[in-house]
C-alpha positions, 0 to 999 in steps of 0.5 A, spaced: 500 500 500 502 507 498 505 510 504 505 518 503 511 520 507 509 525 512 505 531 508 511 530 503 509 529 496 513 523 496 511 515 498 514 508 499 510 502 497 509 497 505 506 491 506 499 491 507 501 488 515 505 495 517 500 499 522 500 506 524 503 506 532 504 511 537 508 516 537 509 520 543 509 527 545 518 527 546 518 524 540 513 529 536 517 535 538 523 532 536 519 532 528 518 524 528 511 524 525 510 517 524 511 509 526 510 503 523 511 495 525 507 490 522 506 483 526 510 479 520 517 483 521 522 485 526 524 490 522 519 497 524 520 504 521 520 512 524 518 517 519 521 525 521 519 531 517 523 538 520 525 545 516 531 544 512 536 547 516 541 550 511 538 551 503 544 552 502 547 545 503 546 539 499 542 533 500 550 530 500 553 534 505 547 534 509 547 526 509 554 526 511 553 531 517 548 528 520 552 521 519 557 524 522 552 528 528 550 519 529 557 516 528 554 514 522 558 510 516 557 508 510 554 515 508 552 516 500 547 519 496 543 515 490 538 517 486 531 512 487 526 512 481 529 518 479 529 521 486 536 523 490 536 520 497 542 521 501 543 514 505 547 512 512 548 507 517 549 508 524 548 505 531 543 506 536 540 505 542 532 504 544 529 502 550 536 500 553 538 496 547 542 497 541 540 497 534 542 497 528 539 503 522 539 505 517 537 512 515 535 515 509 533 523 507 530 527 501 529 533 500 522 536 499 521 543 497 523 548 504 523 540 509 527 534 509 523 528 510 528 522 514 525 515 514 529 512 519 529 502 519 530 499 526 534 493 521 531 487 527 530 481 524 534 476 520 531 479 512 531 487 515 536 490 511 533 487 505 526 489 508 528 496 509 532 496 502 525 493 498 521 499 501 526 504 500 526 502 493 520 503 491 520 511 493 516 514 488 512 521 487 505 521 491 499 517 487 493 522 487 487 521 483 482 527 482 476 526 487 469 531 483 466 534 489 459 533 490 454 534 484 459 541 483 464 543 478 470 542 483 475 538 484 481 537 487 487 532 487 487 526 494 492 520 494 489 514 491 488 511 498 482 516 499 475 512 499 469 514 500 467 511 507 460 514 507 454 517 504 448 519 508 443 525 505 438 529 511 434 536 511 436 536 504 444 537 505 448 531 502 454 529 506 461 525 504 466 522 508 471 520 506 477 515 509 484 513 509 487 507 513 494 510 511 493 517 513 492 521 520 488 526 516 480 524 514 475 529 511 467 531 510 464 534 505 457 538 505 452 540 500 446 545 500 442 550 498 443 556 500 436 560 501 439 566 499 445 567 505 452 569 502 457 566 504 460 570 509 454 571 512 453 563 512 460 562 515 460 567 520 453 564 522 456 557 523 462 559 525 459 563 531 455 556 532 461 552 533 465 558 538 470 559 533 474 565 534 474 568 527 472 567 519 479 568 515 478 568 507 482 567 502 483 565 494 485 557 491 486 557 484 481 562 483 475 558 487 475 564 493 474 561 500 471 563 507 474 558 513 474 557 520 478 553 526 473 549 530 474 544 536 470 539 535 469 531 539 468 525 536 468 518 539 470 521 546 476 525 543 477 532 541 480 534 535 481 540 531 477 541 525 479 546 519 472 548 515 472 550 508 467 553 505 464 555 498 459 556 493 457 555 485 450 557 483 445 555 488 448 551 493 454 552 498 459 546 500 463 546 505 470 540 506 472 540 514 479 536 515 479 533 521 487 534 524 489 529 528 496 531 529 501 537 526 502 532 518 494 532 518 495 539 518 501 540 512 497 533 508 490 538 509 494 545 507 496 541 501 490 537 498 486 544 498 491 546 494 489 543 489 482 545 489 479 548 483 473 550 479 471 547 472 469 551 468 463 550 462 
Protein backbone atom coordinates (compact mmCIF):
# COMPACT_ATOMS: atom_id res chain seq x y z
CA UNK A 1 0.00 0.00 0.00
CA UNK A 2 1.18 3.92 -0.69
CA UNK A 3 2.65 5.23 2.37
CA UNK A 4 2.96 9.09 1.88
CA UNK A 5 5.86 10.26 3.65
CA UNK A 6 4.71 13.00 6.13
CA UNK A 7 2.89 15.65 4.10
CA UNK A 8 5.70 15.34 1.51
CA UNK A 9 4.84 14.61 -1.92
CA UNK A 10 6.93 11.73 -1.82
CA UNK A 11 5.96 7.96 -0.84
CA UNK A 12 7.14 4.46 -0.20
CA UNK A 13 5.21 1.10 -1.03
CA UNK A 14 4.97 -1.32 2.54
CA UNK A 15 3.13 -4.23 3.39
CA UNK A 16 -0.33 -4.38 3.96
CA UNK A 17 0.64 -5.54 7.51
CA UNK A 18 2.63 -2.44 8.59
CA UNK A 19 0.34 -0.11 11.30
CA UNK A 20 0.41 3.23 12.39
CA UNK A 21 1.84 3.22 16.23
CA UNK A 22 2.44 5.63 18.86
CA UNK A 23 4.31 8.46 18.91
CA UNK A 24 4.83 10.36 21.75
CA UNK A 25 4.90 13.99 22.97
CA UNK A 26 9.06 13.95 23.33
CA UNK A 27 9.35 12.07 20.02
CA UNK A 28 6.90 14.56 18.18
CA UNK A 29 8.99 17.60 19.26
CA UNK A 30 11.79 16.23 18.29
CA UNK A 31 9.89 16.32 14.45
CA UNK A 32 9.21 12.29 14.29
CA UNK A 33 5.55 12.28 12.60
CA UNK A 34 5.07 8.91 12.24
CA UNK A 35 5.76 4.99 13.46
CA UNK A 36 5.46 1.81 11.63
CA UNK A 37 5.61 -2.07 12.76
CA UNK A 38 4.00 -4.71 11.43
CA UNK A 39 3.24 -8.36 13.16
CA UNK A 40 5.23 -10.15 10.30
CA UNK A 41 8.69 -8.35 10.65
CA UNK A 42 11.05 -7.34 13.32
CA UNK A 43 12.30 -4.82 11.24
CA UNK A 44 9.82 -1.39 12.06
CA UNK A 45 10.10 2.28 10.55
CA UNK A 46 10.48 6.30 12.10
CA UNK A 47 9.21 8.82 9.81
CA UNK A 48 10.73 12.53 10.61
CA UNK A 49 9.73 15.63 8.89
CA UNK A 50 11.79 19.14 10.06
CA UNK A 51 12.85 22.61 8.12
CA UNK A 52 15.91 22.43 6.02
CA UNK A 53 18.34 23.94 8.47
CA UNK A 54 20.53 25.12 5.68
CA UNK A 55 19.49 25.56 1.82
CA UNK A 56 22.45 26.37 1.01
CA UNK A 57 23.89 22.69 1.83
CA UNK A 58 23.27 19.70 -0.45
CA UNK A 59 21.48 16.68 0.35
CA UNK A 60 25.43 15.01 0.14
CA UNK A 61 26.72 17.38 2.53
CA UNK A 62 23.75 17.07 4.86
CA UNK A 63 23.54 13.30 4.79
CA UNK A 64 27.20 13.44 5.72
CA UNK A 65 26.76 15.74 8.57
CA UNK A 66 24.22 14.26 10.13
CA UNK A 67 26.23 10.99 9.60
CA UNK A 68 28.59 12.44 11.37
CA UNK A 69 26.44 14.21 14.06
CA UNK A 70 25.25 9.89 14.93
CA UNK A 71 28.60 8.37 14.46
CA UNK A 72 27.45 7.06 11.42
CA UNK A 73 29.25 5.46 8.18
CA UNK A 74 28.77 4.41 5.13
CA UNK A 75 27.21 7.91 4.02
CA UNK A 76 26.33 8.43 0.38
CA UNK A 77 23.96 9.84 -1.62
CA UNK A 78 21.99 7.94 -4.89
CA UNK A 79 19.12 8.59 -6.92
CA UNK A 80 15.99 6.07 -6.42
CA UNK A 81 13.34 6.18 -9.29
CA UNK A 82 14.74 9.48 -10.33
CA UNK A 83 14.76 10.66 -6.83
CA UNK A 84 18.34 11.68 -4.68
CA UNK A 85 18.27 10.24 -1.14
CA UNK A 86 21.12 10.51 0.89
CA UNK A 87 21.84 7.19 2.91
CA UNK A 88 23.99 6.05 6.29
CA UNK A 89 24.03 3.50 8.66
CA UNK A 90 24.80 4.13 12.49
CA UNK A 91 24.23 2.52 15.98
CA UNK A 92 21.78 3.44 18.26
CA UNK A 93 20.11 2.62 21.45
CA UNK A 94 16.12 2.36 22.30
CA UNK A 95 14.66 1.05 25.46
CA UNK A 96 18.48 0.03 26.65
CA UNK A 97 19.09 -1.64 23.93
CA UNK A 98 21.34 -1.14 20.76
CA UNK A 99 20.14 -1.13 17.11
CA UNK A 100 21.40 -1.39 14.08
CA UNK A 101 19.95 1.55 11.45
CA UNK A 102 19.85 2.75 8.57
CA UNK A 103 18.83 6.14 7.92
CA UNK A 104 17.88 7.56 4.78
CA UNK A 105 16.89 11.85 3.89
CA UNK A 106 15.18 13.67 0.72
CA UNK A 107 14.57 16.84 0.27
CA UNK A 108 11.09 18.24 -0.35
CA UNK A 109 10.96 21.69 -1.17
CA UNK A 110 11.86 24.01 2.40
CA UNK A 111 11.77 20.29 4.76
CA UNK A 112 13.97 17.25 4.78
CA UNK A 113 11.78 14.21 5.19
CA UNK A 114 14.34 11.36 7.07
CA UNK A 115 12.76 7.54 7.31
CA UNK A 116 14.73 6.04 9.80
CA UNK A 117 14.73 1.47 9.57
CA UNK A 118 15.17 -0.34 13.20
CA UNK A 119 17.03 -3.13 10.87
CA UNK A 120 15.82 -6.26 13.99
CA UNK A 121 15.37 -9.48 12.46
CA UNK A 122 17.42 -11.80 10.03
CA UNK A 123 15.97 -10.29 6.45
CA UNK A 124 15.71 -6.20 7.91
CA UNK A 125 18.24 -4.82 5.77
CA UNK A 126 16.84 -6.39 2.54
CA UNK A 127 13.31 -5.27 4.13
CA UNK A 128 14.33 -1.91 4.75
CA UNK A 129 16.18 -1.71 1.22
CA UNK A 130 12.90 -3.38 -0.71
CA UNK A 131 10.85 -0.35 0.85
CA UNK A 132 13.42 2.05 0.19
CA UNK A 133 13.18 1.30 -3.12
CA UNK A 134 10.30 1.65 -4.11
CA UNK A 135 10.24 5.61 -3.50
CA UNK A 136 8.23 7.38 -5.57
CA UNK A 137 6.04 10.81 -6.07
CA UNK A 138 2.64 10.70 -4.24
CA UNK A 139 -0.21 8.69 -6.29
CA UNK A 140 -3.11 11.14 -6.29
CA UNK A 141 -6.23 11.00 -8.25
CA UNK A 142 -8.94 13.94 -8.81
CA UNK A 143 -11.78 13.26 -6.38
CA UNK A 144 -15.22 15.56 -8.21
CA UNK A 145 -16.57 17.07 -5.06
CA UNK A 146 -20.24 16.67 -4.86
CA UNK A 147 -22.52 17.47 -7.79
CA UNK A 148 -20.46 20.69 -8.27
CA UNK A 149 -17.79 21.71 -10.90
CA UNK A 150 -14.93 21.20 -8.11
CA UNK A 151 -12.20 19.12 -7.77
CA UNK A 152 -9.33 18.69 -6.02
CA UNK A 153 -6.14 16.03 -6.09
CA UNK A 154 -6.07 13.48 -2.91
CA UNK A 155 -3.97 10.44 -2.78
CA UNK A 156 -5.14 7.41 -4.26
CA UNK A 157 -5.61 5.55 -1.00
CA UNK A 158 -8.69 8.09 0.00
CA UNK A 159 -12.10 6.27 -0.04
CA UNK A 160 -15.40 7.38 0.30
CA UNK A 161 -16.30 5.51 3.73
CA UNK A 162 -19.81 7.20 3.97
CA UNK A 163 -22.58 8.87 2.28
CA UNK A 164 -25.61 9.97 4.03
CA UNK A 165 -28.39 12.87 2.97
CA UNK A 166 -30.78 14.76 5.63
CA UNK A 167 -32.66 18.41 5.88
CA UNK A 168 -31.60 18.09 2.23
CA UNK A 169 -27.56 18.60 2.73
CA UNK A 170 -25.59 15.98 1.11
CA UNK A 171 -22.55 14.59 3.01
CA UNK A 172 -19.46 12.75 2.09
CA UNK A 173 -16.58 11.34 4.33
CA UNK A 174 -14.04 10.18 3.06
CA UNK A 175 -11.32 7.90 4.86
CA UNK A 176 -7.58 6.69 4.89
CA UNK A 177 -6.19 3.81 6.60
CA UNK A 178 -2.58 5.30 5.87
CA UNK A 179 -3.09 8.90 6.99
CA UNK A 180 -3.84 10.91 10.34
CA UNK A 181 -5.83 13.07 8.29
CA UNK A 182 -9.95 12.37 7.05
CA UNK A 183 -12.33 14.72 5.85
CA UNK A 184 -16.35 15.52 5.44
CA UNK A 185 -17.96 17.10 2.88
CA UNK A 186 -21.25 19.05 2.55
CA UNK A 187 -23.75 20.44 0.23
CA UNK A 188 -26.67 22.62 0.14
CA UNK A 189 -28.73 25.14 -0.72
CA UNK A 190 -28.13 28.20 0.26
CA UNK A 191 -31.94 30.09 0.64
CA UNK A 192 -30.07 33.29 -0.01
CA UNK A 193 -27.34 33.54 2.65
CA UNK A 194 -23.98 34.76 1.17
CA UNK A 195 -21.03 33.13 2.10
CA UNK A 196 -19.50 35.32 4.53
CA UNK A 197 -22.88 35.73 6.22
CA UNK A 198 -23.21 31.98 6.17
CA UNK A 199 -19.61 31.38 7.52
CA UNK A 200 -19.72 33.97 10.31
CA UNK A 201 -23.15 32.24 11.41
CA UNK A 202 -21.67 28.53 11.51
CA UNK A 203 -18.54 29.66 12.83
CA UNK A 204 -20.13 31.57 15.62
CA UNK A 205 -22.46 28.26 16.41
CA UNK A 206 -19.00 26.21 16.96
CA UNK A 207 -17.32 29.15 19.10
CA UNK A 208 -14.67 29.74 16.52
CA UNK A 209 -12.82 32.80 17.25
CA UNK A 210 -12.79 34.04 13.76
CA UNK A 211 -13.52 33.66 9.96
CA UNK A 212 -10.43 34.01 7.68
CA UNK A 213 -10.73 34.28 3.51
CA UNK A 214 -8.52 33.72 1.05
CA UNK A 215 -8.15 32.84 -2.93
CA UNK A 216 -7.08 28.82 -4.03
CA UNK A 217 -6.82 28.70 -7.95
CA UNK A 218 -9.40 31.42 -8.50
CA UNK A 219 -12.01 29.21 -6.15
CA UNK A 220 -12.33 32.45 -3.35
CA UNK A 221 -12.81 30.53 0.27
CA UNK A 222 -14.16 31.63 3.99
CA UNK A 223 -12.59 29.14 6.62
CA UNK A 224 -12.73 28.93 10.30
CA UNK A 225 -10.82 26.56 13.03
CA UNK A 226 -13.39 24.69 15.32
CA UNK A 227 -12.66 22.30 18.07
CA UNK A 228 -14.93 19.54 17.97
CA UNK A 229 -15.48 15.77 19.72
CA UNK A 230 -15.52 12.78 18.19
CA UNK A 231 -15.97 9.23 19.52
CA UNK A 232 -14.52 10.99 23.09
CA UNK A 233 -11.77 12.67 21.93
CA UNK A 234 -11.35 16.11 20.71
CA UNK A 235 -9.85 17.42 17.61
CA UNK A 236 -9.03 20.22 15.71
CA UNK A 237 -11.40 20.97 12.51
CA UNK A 238 -10.17 23.27 9.87
CA UNK A 239 -13.59 24.23 7.91
CA UNK A 240 -13.85 25.31 4.24
CA UNK A 241 -16.37 26.82 2.92
CA UNK A 242 -17.58 27.99 -0.88
CA UNK A 243 -20.05 28.44 -3.08
CA UNK A 244 -21.10 27.81 -7.18
CA UNK A 245 -24.85 28.88 -8.35
CA UNK A 246 -27.27 27.97 -5.52
CA UNK A 247 -25.60 26.00 -3.48
CA UNK A 248 -22.53 26.11 -0.78
CA UNK A 249 -20.26 23.00 0.35
CA UNK A 250 -18.34 23.09 2.51
CA UNK A 251 -14.97 20.35 3.36
CA UNK A 252 -13.91 20.12 7.03
CA UNK A 253 -10.41 18.30 7.62
CA UNK A 254 -10.45 16.80 10.93
CA UNK A 255 -6.42 17.34 12.18
CA UNK A 256 -5.11 14.64 14.30
CA UNK A 257 -1.60 15.99 14.66
CA UNK A 258 0.72 18.66 13.28
CA UNK A 259 1.21 16.16 9.38
CA UNK A 260 -2.54 16.36 9.25
CA UNK A 261 -2.33 19.94 9.21
CA UNK A 262 0.62 20.07 6.36
CA UNK A 263 -1.37 16.92 4.33
CA UNK A 264 -4.77 19.21 4.73
CA UNK A 265 -2.99 22.84 3.53
CA UNK A 266 -1.59 20.64 0.52
CA UNK A 267 -4.83 18.93 -0.70
CA UNK A 268 -6.83 22.21 -0.58
CA UNK A 269 -4.35 23.40 -2.74
CA UNK A 270 -5.10 21.87 -5.34
CA UNK A 271 -8.65 22.91 -5.03
CA UNK A 272 -10.17 24.43 -8.35
CA UNK A 273 -13.31 25.14 -10.11
CA UNK A 274 -14.02 23.99 -13.77
CA UNK A 275 -15.32 25.90 -15.77
CA UNK A 276 -18.05 25.00 -18.77
Amino acid sequence: MQLQLGSSSYSVSIPRSYRNGEVTIEEVQANQVAYYFSPNSEMDFDIYQFRRPNTGMSLEAFTKKTAADFNGRNARTRTINGIEVGTYLSREFYDGIEYDVMSALIEDGDDYIEVVFWLDGENAVQEATAILNTLSEVQTYDLHLGTLPFYMSVPIDYRLEEESEEDQRRHWYYYSENSPLDFDMYQWEKEGDTLEKYAIEEARAYEAERVDYKTVNDVFLAYYYSYEEYEGQMYSVVNYLFEDGNDFMKISFWLDGEIAVRQADRIVSTLRHTKN
